[in-house]
Steps between C-alpha positions, in 0.01 A plus 500: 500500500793658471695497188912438565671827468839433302576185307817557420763771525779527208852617635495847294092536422207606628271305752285285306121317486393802766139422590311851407413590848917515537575667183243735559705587793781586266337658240249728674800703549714462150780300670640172409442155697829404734773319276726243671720719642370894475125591588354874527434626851219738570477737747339851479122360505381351252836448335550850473870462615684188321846356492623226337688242705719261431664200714834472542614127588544623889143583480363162327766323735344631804134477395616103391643455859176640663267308316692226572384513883175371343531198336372301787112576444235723368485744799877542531500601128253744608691650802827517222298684272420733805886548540580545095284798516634637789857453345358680195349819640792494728715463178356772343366743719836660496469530141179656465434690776243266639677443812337727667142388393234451719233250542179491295585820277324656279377865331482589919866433538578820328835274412517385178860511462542206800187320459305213351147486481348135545544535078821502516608249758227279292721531185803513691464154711306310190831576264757414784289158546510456089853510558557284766248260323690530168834416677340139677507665849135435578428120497176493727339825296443679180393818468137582457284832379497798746165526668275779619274632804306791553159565623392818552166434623694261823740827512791276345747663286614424161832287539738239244729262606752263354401092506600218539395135420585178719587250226335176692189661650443783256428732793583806371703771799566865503877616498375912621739759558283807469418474885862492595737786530832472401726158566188315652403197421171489226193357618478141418131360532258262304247762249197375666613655803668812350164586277336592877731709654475876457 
């Protein structure tokens, strides 16, 4: 079962009770976990290319308003997650470069500079979702540990993706950028049926 991600979230410290497959996400790379208002994007493979960001109150005023659109239920949290991460790369593609970034990048791109590899996007989308956790904007779902698939011997590449967990049902759903260029909505899906695609 999946452990709950973030317990609670101090205004000026670092994310705490991480489960370890979360940290690891963190410090497999030397950075720290998303505070309640700053988090380190990666970008560059691998979190090769970082920048630390920090929300402005525009920023956690519109993320508020668009998670707001899904109070009603479960799913319509879901689709507002969808649209919080499409604010976010949209909010800082500009910044980075990464506006220009292509769908399912990696070494082939020849584009570091503008691209995530399913790495990144996995830190990426699991810190934005700390934060909107840690700020009470997710009432139907908690964030849960990244998962995995790759089978070489079906021909299915290695990939990572962010996760989360539906409170009442403990289904646990995939919030995936990676396959998405830039400003496109993340692939939203339950794990059992993400773990078969290719």
């Amino acid at each position: 079962m999946v452990a709950g991600a973030l317990a609670c979230f101090g205004a000026s410290s670092h994310a705490a009770s991480l489960s370890a497959p979360v940290a690891q996400l963190y410090s497999s790379v030397s950075i720290f976990p998303p505070s309640a208002g700053s988090m380190t994007v990666c970008y560059g493979f691998v979190c090769r290319r970082r920048e630390t960001f920090s929300f402005t109150a525009a920023d956690r005023g519109a993320l508020t308003r668009i998670m707001a659109a899904g109070r009603s239920s479960a799913a319509a949290e879901r689709a507002a997650v969808q649209r919080a991460v499409v604010w976010f790369d949209r909010r800082l593609g500009p910044v980075l470069g990464t506006d220009k970034r292509v769908a399912r990048a990696d070494f082939r791109a020849h584009n570091d500079a503008q691209n995530f590899d399913c790495w990144d996007t996995t830190r990426n989308t699991t810190s934005l979702l700390l934060i909107l956790q840690g700020w009470n904007l997710l009432k139907f779902h908690t964030v849960g540990d990244p998962h995995y698939r790759g089978n070489v011997v079906a021909l299915q590449t290695p990939h990572n993706t962010a996760v989360l967990v539906e409170r009442a049902t403990r289904s646990e759903w995939v919030v995936d950028l990676w396959p998405r260029g830039y400003g496109q909505k993340p692939d939203v899906m339950p794990v059992a049926a993400w773990v078969k695609e290719n």
